[in-house]
mmCIF file as Biopython writes it, N, C-alpha, C and O atoms, coordinates in Angstrom:
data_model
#
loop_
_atom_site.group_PDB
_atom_site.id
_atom_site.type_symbol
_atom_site.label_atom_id
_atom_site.label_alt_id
_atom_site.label_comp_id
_atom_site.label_asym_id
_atom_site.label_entity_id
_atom_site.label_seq_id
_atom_site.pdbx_PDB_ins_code
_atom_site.Cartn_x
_atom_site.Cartn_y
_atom_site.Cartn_z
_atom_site.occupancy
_atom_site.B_iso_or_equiv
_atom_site.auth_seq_id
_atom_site.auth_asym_id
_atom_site.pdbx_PDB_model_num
ATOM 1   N N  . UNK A ? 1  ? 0.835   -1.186 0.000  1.0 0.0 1  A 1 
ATOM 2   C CA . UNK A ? 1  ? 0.000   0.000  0.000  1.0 0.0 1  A 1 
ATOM 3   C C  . UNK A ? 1  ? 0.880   1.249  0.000  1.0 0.0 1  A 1 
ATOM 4   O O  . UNK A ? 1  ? 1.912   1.259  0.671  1.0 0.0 1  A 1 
ATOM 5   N N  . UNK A ? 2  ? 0.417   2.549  -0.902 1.0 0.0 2  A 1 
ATOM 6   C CA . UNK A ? 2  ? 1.256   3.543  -0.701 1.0 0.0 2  A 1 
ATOM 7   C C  . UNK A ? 2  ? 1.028   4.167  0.772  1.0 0.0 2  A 1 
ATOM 8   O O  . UNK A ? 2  ? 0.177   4.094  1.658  1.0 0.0 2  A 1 
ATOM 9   N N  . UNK A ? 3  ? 2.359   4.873  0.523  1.0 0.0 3  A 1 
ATOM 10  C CA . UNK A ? 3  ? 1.782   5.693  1.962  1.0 0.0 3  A 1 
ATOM 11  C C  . UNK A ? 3  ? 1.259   6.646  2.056  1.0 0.0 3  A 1 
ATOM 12  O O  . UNK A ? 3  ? 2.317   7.267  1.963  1.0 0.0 3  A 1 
ATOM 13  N N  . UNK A ? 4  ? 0.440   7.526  2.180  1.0 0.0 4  A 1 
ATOM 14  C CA . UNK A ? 4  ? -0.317  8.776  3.014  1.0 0.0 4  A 1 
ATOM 15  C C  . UNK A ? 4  ? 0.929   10.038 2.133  1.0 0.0 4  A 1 
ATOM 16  O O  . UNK A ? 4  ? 2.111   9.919  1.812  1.0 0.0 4  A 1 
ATOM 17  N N  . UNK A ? 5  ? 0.087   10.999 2.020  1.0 0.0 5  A 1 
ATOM 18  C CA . UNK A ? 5  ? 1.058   12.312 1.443  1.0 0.0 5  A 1 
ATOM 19  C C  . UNK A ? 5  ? 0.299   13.102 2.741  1.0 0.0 5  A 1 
ATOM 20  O O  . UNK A ? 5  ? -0.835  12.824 3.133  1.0 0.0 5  A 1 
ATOM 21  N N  . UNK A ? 6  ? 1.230   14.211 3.353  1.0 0.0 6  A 1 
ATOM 22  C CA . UNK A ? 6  ? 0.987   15.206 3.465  1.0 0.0 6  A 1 
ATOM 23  C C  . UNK A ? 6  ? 0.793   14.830 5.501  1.0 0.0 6  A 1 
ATOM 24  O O  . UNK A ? 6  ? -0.091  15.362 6.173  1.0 0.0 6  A 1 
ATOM 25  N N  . UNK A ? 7  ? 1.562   14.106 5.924  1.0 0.0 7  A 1 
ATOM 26  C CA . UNK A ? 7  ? 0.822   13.461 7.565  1.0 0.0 7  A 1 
ATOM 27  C C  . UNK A ? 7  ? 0.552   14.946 8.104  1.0 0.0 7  A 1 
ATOM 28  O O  . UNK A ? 7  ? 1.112   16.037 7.999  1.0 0.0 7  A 1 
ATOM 29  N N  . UNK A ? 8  ? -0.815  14.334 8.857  1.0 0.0 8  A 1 
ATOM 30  C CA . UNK A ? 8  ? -1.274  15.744 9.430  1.0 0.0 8  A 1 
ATOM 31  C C  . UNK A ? 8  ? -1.908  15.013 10.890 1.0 0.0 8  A 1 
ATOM 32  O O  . UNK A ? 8  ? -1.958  13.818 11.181 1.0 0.0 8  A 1 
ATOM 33  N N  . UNK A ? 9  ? -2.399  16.309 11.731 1.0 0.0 9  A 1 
ATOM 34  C CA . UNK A ? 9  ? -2.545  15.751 12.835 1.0 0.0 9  A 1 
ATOM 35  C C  . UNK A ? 9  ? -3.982  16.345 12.594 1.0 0.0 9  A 1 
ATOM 36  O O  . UNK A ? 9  ? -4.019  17.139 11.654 1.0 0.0 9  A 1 
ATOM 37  N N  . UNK A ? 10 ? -5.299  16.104 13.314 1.0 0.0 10 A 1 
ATOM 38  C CA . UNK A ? 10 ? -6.756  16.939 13.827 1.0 0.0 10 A 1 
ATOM 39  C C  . UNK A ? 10 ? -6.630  17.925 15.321 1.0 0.0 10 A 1 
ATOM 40  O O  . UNK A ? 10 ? -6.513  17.334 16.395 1.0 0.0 10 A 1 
ATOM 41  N N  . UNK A ? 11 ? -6.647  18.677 15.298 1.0 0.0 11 A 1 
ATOM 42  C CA . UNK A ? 11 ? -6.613  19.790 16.238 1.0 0.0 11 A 1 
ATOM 43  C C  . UNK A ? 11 ? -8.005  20.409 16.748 1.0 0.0 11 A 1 
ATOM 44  O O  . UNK A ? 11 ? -8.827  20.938 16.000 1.0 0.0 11 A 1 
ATOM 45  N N  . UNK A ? 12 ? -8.162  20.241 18.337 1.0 0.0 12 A 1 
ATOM 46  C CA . UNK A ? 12 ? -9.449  21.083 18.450 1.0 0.0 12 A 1 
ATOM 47  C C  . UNK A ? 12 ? -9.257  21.981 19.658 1.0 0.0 12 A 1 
ATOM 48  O O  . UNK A ? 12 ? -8.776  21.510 20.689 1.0 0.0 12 A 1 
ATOM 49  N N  . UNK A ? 13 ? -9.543  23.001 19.589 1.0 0.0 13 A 1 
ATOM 50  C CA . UNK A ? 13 ? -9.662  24.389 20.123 1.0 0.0 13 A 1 
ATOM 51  C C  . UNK A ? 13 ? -10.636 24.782 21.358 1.0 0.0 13 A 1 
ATOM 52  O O  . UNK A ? 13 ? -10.446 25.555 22.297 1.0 0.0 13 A 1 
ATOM 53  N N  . UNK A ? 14 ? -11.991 23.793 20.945 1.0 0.0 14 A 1 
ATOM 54  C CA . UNK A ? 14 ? -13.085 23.713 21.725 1.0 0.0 14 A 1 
ATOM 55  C C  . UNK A ? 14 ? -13.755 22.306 22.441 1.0 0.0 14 A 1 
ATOM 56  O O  . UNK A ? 14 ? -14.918 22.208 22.834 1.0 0.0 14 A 1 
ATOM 57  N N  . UNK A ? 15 ? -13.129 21.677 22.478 1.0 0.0 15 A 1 
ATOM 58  C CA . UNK A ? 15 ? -13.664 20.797 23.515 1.0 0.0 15 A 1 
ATOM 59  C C  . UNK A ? 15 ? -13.854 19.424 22.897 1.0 0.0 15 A 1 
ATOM 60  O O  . UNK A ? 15 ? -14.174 18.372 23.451 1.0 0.0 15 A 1 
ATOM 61  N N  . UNK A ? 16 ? -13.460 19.789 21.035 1.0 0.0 16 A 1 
ATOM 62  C CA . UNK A ? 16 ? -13.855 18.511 20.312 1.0 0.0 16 A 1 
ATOM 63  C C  . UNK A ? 16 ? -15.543 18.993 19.535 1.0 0.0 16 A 1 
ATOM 64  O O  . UNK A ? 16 ? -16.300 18.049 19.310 1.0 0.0 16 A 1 
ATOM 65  N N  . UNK A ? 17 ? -15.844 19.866 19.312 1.0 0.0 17 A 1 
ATOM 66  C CA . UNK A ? 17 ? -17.146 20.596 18.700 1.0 0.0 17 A 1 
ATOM 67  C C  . UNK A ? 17 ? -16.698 20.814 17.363 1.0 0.0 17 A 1 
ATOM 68  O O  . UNK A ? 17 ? -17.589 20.877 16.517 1.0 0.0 17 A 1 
ATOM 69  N N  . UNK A ? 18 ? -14.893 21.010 16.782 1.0 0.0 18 A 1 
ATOM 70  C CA . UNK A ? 18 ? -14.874 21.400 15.522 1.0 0.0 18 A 1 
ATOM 71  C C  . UNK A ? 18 ? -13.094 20.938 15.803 1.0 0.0 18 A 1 
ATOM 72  O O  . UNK A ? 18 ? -12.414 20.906 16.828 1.0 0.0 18 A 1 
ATOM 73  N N  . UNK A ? 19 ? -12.849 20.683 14.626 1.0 0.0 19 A 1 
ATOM 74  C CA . UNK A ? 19 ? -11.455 20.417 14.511 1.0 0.0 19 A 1 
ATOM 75  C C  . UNK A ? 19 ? -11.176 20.807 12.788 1.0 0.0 19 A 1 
ATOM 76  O O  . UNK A ? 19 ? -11.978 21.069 11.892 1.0 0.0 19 A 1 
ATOM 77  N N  . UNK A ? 20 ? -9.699  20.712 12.798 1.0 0.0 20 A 1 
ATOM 78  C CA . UNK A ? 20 ? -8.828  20.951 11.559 1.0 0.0 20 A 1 
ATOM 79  C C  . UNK A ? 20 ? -7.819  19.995 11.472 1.0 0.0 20 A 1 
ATOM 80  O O  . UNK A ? 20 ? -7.375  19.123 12.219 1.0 0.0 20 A 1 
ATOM 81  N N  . UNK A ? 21 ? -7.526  20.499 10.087 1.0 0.0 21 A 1 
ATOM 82  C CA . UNK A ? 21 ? -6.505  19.549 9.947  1.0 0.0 21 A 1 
ATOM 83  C C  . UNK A ? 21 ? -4.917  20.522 10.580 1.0 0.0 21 A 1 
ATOM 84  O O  . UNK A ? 21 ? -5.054  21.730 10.777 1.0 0.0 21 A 1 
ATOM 85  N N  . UNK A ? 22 ? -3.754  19.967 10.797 1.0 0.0 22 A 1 
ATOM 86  C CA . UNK A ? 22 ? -2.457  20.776 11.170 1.0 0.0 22 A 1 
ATOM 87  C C  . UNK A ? 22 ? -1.477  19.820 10.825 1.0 0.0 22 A 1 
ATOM 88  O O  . UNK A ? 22 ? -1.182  18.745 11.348 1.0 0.0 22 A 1 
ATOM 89  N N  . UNK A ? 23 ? -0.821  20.697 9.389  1.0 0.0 23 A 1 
ATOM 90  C CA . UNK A ? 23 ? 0.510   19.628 8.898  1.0 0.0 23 A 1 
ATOM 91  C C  . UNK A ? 23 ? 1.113   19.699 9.920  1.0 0.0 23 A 1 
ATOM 92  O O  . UNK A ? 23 ? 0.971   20.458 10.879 1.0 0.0 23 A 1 
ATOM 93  N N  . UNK A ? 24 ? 2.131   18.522 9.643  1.0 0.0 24 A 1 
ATOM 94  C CA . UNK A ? 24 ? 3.294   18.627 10.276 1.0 0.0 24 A 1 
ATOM 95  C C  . UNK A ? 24 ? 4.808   18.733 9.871  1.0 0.0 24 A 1 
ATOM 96  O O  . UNK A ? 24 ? 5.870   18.807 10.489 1.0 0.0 24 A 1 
ATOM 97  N N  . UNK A ? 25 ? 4.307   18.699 8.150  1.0 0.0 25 A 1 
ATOM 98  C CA . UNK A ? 25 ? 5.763   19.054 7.388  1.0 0.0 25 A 1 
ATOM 99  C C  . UNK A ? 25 ? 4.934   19.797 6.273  1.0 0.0 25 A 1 
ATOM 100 O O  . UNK A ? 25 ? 3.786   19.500 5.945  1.0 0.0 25 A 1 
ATOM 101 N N  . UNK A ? 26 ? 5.674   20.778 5.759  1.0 0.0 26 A 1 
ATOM 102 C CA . UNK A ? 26 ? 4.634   21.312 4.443  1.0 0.0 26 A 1 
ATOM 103 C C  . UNK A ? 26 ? 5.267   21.371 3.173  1.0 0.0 26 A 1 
ATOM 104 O O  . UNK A ? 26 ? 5.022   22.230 2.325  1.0 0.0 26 A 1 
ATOM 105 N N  . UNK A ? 27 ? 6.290   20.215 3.024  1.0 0.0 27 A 1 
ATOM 106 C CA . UNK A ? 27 ? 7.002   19.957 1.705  1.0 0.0 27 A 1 
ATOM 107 C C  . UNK A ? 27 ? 6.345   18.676 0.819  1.0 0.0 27 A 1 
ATOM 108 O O  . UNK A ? 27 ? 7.059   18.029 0.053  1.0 0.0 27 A 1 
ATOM 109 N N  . UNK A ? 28 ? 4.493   18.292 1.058  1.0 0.0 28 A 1 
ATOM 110 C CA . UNK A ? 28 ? 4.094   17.283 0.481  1.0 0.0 28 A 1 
ATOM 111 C C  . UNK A ? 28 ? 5.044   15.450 0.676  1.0 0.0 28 A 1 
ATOM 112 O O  . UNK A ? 28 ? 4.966   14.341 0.147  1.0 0.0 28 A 1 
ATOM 113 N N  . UNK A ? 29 ? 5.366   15.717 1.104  1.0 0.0 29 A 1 
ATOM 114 C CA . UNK A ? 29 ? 6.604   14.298 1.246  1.0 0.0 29 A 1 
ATOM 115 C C  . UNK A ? 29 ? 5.284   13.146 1.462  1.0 0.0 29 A 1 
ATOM 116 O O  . UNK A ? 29 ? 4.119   13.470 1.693  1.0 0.0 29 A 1 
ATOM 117 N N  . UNK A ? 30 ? 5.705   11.997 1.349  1.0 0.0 30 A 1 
ATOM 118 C CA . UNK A ? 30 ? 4.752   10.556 2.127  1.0 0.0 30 A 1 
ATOM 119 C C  . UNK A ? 30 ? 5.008   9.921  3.491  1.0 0.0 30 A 1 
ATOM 120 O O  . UNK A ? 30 ? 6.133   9.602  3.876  1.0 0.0 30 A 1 
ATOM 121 N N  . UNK A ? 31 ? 4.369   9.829  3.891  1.0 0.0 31 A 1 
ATOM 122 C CA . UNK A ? 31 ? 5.025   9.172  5.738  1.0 0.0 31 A 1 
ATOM 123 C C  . UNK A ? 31 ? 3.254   8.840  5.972  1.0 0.0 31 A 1 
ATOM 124 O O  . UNK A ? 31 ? 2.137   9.087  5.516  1.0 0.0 31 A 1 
ATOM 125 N N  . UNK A ? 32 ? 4.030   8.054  7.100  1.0 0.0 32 A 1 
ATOM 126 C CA . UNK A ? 32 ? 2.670   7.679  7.856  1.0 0.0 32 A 1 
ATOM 127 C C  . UNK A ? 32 ? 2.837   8.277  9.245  1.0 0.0 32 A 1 
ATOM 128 O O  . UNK A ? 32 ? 4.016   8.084  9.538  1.0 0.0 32 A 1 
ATOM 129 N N  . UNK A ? 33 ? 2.297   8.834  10.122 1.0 0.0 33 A 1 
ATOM 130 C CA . UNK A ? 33 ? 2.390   9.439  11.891 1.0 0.0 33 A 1 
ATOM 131 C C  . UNK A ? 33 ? 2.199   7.817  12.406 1.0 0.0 33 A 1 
ATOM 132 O O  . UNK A ? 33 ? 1.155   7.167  12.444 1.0 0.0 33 A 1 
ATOM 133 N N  . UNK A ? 34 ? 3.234   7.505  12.693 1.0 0.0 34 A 1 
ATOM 134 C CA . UNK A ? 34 ? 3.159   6.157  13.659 1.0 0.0 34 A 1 
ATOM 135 C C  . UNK A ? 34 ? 3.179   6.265  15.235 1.0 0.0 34 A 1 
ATOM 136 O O  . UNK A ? 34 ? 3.172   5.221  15.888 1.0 0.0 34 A 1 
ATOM 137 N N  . UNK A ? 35 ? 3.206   7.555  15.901 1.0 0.0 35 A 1 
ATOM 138 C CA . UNK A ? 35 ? 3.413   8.013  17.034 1.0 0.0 35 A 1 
ATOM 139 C C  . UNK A ? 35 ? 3.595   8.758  17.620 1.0 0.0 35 A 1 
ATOM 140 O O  . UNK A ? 35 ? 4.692   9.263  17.854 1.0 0.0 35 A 1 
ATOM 141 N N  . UNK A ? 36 ? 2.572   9.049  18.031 1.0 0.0 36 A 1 
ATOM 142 C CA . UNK A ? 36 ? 3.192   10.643 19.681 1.0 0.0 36 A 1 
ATOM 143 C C  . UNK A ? 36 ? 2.598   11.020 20.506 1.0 0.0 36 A 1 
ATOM 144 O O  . UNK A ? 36 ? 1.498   10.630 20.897 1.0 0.0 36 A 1 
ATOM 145 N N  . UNK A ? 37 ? 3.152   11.717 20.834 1.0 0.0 37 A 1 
ATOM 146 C CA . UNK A ? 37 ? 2.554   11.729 22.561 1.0 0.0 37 A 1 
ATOM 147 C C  . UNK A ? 37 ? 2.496   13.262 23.051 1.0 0.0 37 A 1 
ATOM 148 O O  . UNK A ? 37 ? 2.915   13.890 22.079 1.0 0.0 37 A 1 
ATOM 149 N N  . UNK A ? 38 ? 2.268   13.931 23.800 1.0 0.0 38 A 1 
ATOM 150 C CA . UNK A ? 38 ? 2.371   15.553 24.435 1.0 0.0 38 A 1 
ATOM 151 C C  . UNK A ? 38 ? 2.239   14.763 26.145 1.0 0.0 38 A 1 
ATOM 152 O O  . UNK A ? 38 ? 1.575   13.834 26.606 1.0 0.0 38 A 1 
ATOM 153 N N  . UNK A ? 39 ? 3.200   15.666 26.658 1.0 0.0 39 A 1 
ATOM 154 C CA . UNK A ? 39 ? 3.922   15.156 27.930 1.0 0.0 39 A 1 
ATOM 155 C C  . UNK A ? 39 ? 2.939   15.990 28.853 1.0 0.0 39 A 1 
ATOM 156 O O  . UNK A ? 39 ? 2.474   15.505 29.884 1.0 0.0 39 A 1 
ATOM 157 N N  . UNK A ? 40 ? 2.594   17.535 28.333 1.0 0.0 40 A 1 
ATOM 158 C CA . UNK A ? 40 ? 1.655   18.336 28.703 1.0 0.0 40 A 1 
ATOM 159 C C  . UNK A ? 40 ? 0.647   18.984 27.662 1.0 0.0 40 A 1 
ATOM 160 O O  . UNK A ? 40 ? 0.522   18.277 26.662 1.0 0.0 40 A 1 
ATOM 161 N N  . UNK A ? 41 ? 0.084   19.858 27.649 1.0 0.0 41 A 1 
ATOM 162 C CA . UNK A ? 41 ? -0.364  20.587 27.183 1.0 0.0 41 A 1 
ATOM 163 C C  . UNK A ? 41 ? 0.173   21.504 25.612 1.0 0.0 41 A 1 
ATOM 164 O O  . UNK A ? 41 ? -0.478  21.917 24.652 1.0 0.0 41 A 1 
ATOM 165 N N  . UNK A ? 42 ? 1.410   21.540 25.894 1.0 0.0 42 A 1 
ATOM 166 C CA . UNK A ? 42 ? 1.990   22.605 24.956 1.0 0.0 42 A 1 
ATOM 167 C C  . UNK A ? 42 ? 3.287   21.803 24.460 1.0 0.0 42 A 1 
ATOM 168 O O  . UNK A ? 42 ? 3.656   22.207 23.358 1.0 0.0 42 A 1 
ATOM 169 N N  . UNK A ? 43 ? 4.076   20.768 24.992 1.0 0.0 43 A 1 
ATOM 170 C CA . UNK A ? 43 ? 4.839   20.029 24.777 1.0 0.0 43 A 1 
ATOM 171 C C  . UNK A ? 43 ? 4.799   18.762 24.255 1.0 0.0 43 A 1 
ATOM 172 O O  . UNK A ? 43 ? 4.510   17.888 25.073 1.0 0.0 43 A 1 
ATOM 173 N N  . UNK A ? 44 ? 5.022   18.382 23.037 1.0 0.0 44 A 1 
ATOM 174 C CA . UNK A ? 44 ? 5.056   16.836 22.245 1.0 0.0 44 A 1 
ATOM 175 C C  . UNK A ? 44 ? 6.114   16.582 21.477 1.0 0.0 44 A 1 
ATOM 176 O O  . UNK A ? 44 ? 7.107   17.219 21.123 1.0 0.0 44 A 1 
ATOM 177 N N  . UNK A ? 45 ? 5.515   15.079 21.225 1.0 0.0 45 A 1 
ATOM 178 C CA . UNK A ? 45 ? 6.787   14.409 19.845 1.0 0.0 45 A 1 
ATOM 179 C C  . UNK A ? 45 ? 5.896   13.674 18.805 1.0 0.0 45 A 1 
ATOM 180 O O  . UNK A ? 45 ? 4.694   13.410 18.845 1.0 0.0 45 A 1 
ATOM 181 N N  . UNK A ? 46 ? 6.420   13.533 18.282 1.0 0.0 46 A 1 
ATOM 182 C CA . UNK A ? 46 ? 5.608   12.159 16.666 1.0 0.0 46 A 1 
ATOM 183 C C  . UNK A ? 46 ? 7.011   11.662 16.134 1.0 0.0 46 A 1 
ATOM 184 O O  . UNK A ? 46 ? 8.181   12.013 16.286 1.0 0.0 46 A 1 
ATOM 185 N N  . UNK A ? 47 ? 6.336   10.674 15.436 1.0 0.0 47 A 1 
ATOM 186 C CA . UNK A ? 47 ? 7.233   9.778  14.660 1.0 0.0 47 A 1 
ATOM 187 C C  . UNK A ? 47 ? 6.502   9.656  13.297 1.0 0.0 47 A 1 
ATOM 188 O O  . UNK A ? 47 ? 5.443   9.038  13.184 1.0 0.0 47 A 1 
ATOM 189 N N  . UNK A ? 48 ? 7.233   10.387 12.098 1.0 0.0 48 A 1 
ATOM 190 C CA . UNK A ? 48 ? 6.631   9.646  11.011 1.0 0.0 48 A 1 
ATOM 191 C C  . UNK A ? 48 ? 7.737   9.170  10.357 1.0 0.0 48 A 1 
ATOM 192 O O  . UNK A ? 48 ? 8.913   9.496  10.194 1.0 0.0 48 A 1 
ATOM 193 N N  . UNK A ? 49 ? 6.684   7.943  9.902  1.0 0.0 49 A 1 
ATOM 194 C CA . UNK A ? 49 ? 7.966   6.462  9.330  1.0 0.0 49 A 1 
ATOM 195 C C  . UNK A ? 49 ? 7.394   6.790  7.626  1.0 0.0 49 A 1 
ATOM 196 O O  . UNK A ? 49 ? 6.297   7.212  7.261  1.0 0.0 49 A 1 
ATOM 197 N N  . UNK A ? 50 ? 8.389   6.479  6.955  1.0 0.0 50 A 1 
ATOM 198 C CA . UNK A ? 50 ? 8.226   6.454  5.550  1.0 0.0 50 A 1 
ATOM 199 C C  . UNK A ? 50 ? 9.354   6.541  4.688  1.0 0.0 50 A 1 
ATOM 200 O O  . UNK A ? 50 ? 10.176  7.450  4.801  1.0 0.0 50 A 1 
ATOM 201 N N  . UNK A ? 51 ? 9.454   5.415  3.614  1.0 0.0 51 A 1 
ATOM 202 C CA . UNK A ? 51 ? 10.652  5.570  2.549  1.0 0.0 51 A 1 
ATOM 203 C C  . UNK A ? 51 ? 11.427  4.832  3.130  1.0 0.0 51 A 1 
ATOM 204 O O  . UNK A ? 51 ? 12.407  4.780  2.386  1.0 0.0 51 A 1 
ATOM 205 N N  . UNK A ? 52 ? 11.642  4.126  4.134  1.0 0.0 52 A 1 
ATOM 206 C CA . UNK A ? 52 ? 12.614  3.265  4.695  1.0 0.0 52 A 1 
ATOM 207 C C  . UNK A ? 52 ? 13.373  4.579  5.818  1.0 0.0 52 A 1 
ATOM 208 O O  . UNK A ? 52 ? 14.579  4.799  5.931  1.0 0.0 52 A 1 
ATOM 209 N N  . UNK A ? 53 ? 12.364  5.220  6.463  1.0 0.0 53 A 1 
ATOM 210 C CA . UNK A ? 53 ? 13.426  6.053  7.310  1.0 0.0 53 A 1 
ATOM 211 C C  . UNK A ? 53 ? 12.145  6.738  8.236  1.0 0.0 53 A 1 
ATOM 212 O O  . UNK A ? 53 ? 10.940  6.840  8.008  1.0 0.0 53 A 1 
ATOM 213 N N  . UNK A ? 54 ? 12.813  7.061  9.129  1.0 0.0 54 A 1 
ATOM 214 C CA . UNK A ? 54 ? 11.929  7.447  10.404 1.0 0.0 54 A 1 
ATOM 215 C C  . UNK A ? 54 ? 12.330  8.629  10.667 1.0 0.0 54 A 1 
ATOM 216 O O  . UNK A ? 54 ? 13.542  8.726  10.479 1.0 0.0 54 A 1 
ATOM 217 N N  . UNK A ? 55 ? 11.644  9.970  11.169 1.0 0.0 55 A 1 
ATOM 218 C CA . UNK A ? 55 ? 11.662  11.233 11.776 1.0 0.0 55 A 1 
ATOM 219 C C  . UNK A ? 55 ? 11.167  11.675 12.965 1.0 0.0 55 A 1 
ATOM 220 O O  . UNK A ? 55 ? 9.992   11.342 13.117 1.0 0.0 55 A 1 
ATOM 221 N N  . UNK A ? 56 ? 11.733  12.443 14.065 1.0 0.0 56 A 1 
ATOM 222 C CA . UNK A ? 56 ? 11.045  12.553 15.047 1.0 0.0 56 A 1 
ATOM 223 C C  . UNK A ? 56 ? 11.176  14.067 14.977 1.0 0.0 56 A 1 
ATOM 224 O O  . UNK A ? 56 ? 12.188  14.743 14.792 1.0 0.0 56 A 1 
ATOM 225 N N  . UNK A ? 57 ? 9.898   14.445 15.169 1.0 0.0 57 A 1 
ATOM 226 C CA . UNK A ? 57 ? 9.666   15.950 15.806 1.0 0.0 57 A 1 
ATOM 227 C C  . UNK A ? 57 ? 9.017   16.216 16.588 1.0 0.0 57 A 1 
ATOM 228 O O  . UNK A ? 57 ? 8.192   15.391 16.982 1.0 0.0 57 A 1 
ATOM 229 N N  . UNK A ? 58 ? 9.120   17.733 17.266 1.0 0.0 58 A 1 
ATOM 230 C CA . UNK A ? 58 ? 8.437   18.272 18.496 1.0 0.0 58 A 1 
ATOM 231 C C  . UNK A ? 58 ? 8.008   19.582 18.341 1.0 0.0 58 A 1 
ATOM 232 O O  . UNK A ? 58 ? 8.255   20.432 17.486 1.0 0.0 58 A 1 
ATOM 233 N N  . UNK A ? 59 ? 7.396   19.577 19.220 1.0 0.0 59 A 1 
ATOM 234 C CA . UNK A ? 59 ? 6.400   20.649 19.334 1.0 0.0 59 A 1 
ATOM 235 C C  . UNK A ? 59 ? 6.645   21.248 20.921 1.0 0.0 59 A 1 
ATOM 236 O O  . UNK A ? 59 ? 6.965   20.667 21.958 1.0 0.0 59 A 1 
ATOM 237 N N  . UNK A ? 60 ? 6.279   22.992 20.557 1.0 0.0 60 A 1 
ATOM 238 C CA . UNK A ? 60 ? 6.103   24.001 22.475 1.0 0.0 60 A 1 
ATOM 239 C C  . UNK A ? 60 ? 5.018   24.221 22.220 1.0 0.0 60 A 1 
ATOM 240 O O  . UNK A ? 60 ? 4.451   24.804 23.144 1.0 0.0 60 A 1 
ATOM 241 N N  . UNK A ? 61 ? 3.916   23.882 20.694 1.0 0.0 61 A 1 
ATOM 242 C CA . UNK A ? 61 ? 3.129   25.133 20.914 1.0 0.0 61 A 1 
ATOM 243 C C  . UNK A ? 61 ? 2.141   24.262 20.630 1.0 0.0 61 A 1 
ATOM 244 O O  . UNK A ? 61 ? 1.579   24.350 19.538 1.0 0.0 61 A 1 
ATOM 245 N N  . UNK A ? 62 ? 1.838   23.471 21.377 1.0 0.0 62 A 1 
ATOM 246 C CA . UNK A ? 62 ? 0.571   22.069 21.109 1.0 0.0 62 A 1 
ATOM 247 C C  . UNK A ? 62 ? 0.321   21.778 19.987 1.0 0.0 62 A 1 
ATOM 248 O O  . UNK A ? 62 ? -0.841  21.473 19.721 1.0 0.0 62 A 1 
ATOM 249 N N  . UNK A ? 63 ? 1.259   21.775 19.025 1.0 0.0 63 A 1 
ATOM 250 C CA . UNK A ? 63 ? 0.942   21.251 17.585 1.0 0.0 63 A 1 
ATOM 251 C C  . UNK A ? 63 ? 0.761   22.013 16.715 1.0 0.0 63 A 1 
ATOM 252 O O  . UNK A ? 63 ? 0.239   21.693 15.647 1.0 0.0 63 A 1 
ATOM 253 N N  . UNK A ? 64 ? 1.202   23.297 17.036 1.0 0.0 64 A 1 
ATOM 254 C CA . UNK A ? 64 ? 0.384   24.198 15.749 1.0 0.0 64 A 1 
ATOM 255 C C  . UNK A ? 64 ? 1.904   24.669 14.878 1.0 0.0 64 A 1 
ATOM 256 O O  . UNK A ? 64 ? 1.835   25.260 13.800 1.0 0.0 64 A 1 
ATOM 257 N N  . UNK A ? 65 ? 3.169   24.327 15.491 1.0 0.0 65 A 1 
ATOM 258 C CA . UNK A ? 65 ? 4.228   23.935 14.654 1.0 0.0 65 A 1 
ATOM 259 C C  . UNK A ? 65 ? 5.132   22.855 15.045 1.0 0.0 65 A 1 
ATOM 260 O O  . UNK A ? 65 ? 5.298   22.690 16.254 1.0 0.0 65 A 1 
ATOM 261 N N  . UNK A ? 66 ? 5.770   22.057 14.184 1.0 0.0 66 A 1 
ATOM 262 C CA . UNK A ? 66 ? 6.962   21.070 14.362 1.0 0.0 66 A 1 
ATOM 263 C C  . UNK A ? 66 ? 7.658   21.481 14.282 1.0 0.0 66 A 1 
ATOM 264 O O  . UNK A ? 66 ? 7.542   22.665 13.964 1.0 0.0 66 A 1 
ATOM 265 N N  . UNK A ? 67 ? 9.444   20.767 14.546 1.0 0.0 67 A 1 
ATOM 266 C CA . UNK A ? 67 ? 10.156  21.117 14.423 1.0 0.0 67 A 1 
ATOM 267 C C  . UNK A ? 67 ? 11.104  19.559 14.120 1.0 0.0 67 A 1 
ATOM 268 O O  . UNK A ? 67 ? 11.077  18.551 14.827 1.0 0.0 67 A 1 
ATOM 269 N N  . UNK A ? 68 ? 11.701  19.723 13.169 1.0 0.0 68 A 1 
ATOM 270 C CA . UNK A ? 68 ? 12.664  17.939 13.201 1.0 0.0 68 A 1 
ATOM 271 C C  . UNK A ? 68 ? 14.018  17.870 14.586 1.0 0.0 68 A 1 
ATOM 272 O O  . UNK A ? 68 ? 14.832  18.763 14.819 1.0 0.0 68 A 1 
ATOM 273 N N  . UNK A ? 69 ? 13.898  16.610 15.273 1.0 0.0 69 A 1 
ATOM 274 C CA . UNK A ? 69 ? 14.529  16.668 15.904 1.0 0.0 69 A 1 
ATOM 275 C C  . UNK A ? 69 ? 15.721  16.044 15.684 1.0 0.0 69 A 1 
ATOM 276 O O  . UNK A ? 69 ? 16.810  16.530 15.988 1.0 0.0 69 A 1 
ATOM 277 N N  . UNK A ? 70 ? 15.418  14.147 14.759 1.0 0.0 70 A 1 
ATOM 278 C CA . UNK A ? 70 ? 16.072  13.505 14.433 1.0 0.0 70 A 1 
ATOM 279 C C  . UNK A ? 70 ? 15.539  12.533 13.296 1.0 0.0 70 A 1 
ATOM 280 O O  . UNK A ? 70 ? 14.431  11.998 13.320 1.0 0.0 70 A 1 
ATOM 281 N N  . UNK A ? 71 ? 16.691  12.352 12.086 1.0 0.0 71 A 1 
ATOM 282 C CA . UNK A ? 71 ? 16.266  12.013 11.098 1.0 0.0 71 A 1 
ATOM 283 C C  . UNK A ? 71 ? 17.304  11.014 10.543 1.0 0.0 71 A 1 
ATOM 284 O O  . UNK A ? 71 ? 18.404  11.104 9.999  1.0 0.0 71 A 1 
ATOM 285 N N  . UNK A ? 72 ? 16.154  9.645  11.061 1.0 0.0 72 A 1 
ATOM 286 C CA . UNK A ? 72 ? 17.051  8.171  10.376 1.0 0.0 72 A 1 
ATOM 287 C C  . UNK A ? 72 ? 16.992  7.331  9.183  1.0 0.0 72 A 1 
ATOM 288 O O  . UNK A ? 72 ? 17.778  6.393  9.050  1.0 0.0 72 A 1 
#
């Protein structure tokens, strides 16, 4: 199966009444989000796997940007 273009996360603002979508890379690439977690509120990680290689990024601002941390 191909993989997924564009991994994005759903984001909601209100309680779960309305959500969006929120890339997490905005160069179209393929990956799948195989994982993550937010430790708090404003602090997280993900893992997207794809192409034979894995990426981890994080987030301060609850998801509304990434940042690459490490890329295998």
């Amino acid at each position: 199966h191909p993989l997924p273009r564009d991994p994005f996360l759903l984001i909601t603002a209100d309680g779960g009444n309305t959500w969006k979508q929120r890339a997490v890379v905005e160069d179209g690439r393929s990956g799948a989000i195989e994982q993550f977690v937010f430790e708090n509120k404003t602090s997280g990680s993900l893992v997207i796997r794809g192409g034979g290689r894995w990426e981890l990024y994080e987030t301060q601002t609850g998801g509304d940007s990434w940042s690459p941390k490490e890329i295998k």
